[in-house]
C-alpha positions in Angstrom: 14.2 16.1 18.3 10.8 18.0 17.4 11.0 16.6 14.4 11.3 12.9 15.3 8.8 13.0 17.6 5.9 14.4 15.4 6.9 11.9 12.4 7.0 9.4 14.4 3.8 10.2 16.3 2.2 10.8 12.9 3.4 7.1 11.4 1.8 5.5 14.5 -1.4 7.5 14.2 -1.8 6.8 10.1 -0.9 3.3 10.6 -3.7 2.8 13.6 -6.1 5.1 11.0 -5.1 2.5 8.0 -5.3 -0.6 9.5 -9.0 0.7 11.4 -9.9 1.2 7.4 -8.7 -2.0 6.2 -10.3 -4.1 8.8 -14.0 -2.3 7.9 -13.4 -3.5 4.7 -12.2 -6.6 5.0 -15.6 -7.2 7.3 -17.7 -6.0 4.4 -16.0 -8.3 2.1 -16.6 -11.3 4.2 -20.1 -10.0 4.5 -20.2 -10.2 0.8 -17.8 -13.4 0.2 -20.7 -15.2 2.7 -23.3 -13.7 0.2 -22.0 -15.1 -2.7 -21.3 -18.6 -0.5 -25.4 -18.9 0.1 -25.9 -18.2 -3.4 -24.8 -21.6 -5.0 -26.6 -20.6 -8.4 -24.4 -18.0 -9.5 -22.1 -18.4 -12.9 -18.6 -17.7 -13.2 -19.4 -14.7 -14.7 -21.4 -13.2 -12.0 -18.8 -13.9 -9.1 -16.0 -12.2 -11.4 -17.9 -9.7 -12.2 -18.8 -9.2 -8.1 -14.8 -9.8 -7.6 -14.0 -7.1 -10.2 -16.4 -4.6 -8.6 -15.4 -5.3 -5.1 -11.9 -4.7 -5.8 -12.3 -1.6 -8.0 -14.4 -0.1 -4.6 -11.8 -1.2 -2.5 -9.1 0.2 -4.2 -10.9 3.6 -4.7 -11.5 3.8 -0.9 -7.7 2.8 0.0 -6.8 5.7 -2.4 -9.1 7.9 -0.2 -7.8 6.9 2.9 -4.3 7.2 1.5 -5.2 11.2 0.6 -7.1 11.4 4.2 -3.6 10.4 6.3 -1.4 12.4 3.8 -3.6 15.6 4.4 -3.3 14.8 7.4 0.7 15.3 7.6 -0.2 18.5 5.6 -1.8 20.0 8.2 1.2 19.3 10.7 3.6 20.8 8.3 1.3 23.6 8.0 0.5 24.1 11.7 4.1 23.7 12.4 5.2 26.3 10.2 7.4 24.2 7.8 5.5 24.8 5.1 4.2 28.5 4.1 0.9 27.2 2.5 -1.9 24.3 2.6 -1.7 23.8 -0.6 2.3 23.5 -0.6 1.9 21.4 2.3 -0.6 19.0 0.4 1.4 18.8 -2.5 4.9 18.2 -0.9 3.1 15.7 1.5 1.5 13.4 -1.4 4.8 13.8 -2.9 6.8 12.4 0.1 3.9 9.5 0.7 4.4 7.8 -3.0 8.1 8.9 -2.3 8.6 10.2 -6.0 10.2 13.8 -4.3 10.1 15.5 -6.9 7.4 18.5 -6.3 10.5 21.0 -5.9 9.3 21.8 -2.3 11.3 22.3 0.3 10.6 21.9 4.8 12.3 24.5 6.7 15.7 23.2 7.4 14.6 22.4 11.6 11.7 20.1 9.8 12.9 17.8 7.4 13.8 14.8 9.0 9.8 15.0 8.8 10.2 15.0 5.0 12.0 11.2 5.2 9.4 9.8 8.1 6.6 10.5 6.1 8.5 8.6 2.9 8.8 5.8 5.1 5.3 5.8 6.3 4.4 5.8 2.9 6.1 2.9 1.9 4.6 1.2 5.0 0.7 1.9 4.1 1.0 1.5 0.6 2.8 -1.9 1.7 -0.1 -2.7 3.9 -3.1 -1.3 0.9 -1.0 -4.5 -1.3 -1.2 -7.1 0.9 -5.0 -6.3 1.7 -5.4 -6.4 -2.0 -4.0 -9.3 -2.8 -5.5 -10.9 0.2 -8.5 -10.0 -0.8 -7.8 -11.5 -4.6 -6.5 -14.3 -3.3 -10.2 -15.1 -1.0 -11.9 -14.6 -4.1 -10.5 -16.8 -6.7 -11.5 -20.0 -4.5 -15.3 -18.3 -5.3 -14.6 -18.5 -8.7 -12.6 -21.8 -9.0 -14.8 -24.1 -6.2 -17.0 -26.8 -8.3 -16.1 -25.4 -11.6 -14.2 -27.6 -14.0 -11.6 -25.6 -15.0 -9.1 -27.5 -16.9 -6.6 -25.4 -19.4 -5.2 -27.0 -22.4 -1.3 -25.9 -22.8 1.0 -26.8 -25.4 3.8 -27.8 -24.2 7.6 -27.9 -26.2 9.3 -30.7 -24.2 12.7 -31.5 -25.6 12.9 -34.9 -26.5 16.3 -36.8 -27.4 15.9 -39.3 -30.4 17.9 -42.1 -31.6 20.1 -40.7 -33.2 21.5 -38.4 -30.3 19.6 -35.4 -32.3 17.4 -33.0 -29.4 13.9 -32.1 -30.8 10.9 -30.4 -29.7 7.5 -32.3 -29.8 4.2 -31.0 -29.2 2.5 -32.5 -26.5 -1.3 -31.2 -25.8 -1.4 -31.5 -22.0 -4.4 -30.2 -19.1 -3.5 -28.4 -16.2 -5.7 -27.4 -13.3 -5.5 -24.0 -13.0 -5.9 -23.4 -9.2 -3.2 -26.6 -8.8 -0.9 -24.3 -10.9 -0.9 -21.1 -9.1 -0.8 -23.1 -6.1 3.0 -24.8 -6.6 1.2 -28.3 -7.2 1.0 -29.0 -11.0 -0.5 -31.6 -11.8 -0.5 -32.9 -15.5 -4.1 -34.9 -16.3 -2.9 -36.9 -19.3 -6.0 -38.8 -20.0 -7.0 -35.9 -21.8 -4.7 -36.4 -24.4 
């Protein structure tokens, strides 16, 4: 029972530590985003170039946060005596977050139920370092599509039934708005044929 408590006391704690992280960034990135909204002058360029930095820094400081809560569990398994070393107990631990298992590393028998919390814990903070991510991706691109023209010519292969019952393909040069696309609308502007 040991066991179960401590994992589950340690998934609540990371979680609360994860979520304290990802709200300080996401305030810094609306700091930013607001920024970038006063500044009408900048090119394309320049706010994917901001975008690509902001994302790189946030991902760097998720994977920091993500060593932080599994050194964390390290130092329970350690403290607890399920693991003989700190640096066992660091390696086994960052094994059991990305839930690969495969560091050879073994709790004490009383302790591993810890083993599969802190699998699971994993999955739930990576899960929540995604969503930021693509939350964060997905405040951006209106940035970098707002006021720009940003019609894409596609070739498209429509099949096309003739006469004489025979089905062909015929190129037909159509534009598509890009942000209409990825957001379930497609619209076809055909007087750009």
């Amino acid at each position: 029972m040991q066991n179960w408590t401590w994992g589950l006391f340690l998934i609540a704690l990371t979680i609360a530590m994860h979520v304290a992280g990802v709200i300080s960034m996401a305030l810094a990135g609306m700091s930013i985003r607001a920024r970038i909204e006063s500044r009408n002058h900048l090119t394309l360029r320049q706010v994917a170039a901001i975008q690509i930095g902001l994302i790189g820094a946030v991902g760097l400081l998720l994977a920091a946060l993500h060593g932080v809560e599994a050194a964390l569990w390290a130092a329970v398994y350690w403290w607890l005596g399920a693991l003989s070393s700190l640096t066992d107990a660091i390696l086994y631990s960052v094994d059991s977050m990305i839930t690969r298992g495969a560091s050879g590393l073994v709790l004490e028998r009383h302790w591993r139920m810890m083993g599969a919390l802190e699998a699971t814990d994993g999955m739930l903070l990576f899960g929540i370092s995604t969503a930021f991510i693509f939350a964060m991706l997905q405040a951006y691109w209106s940035l970098m599509t707002r006021g720009r023209s940003h019609r894409v010519r596609i070739w498209l292969l429509p099949q096309c039934r003739r006469a004489d019952g025979l089905i062909t393909n015929e190129q037909h040069r159509q534009w598509y708005d890009p942000a209409l696309v990825l957001g379930g609308e497609a619209e076809i502007d055909r007087r750009h044929r």
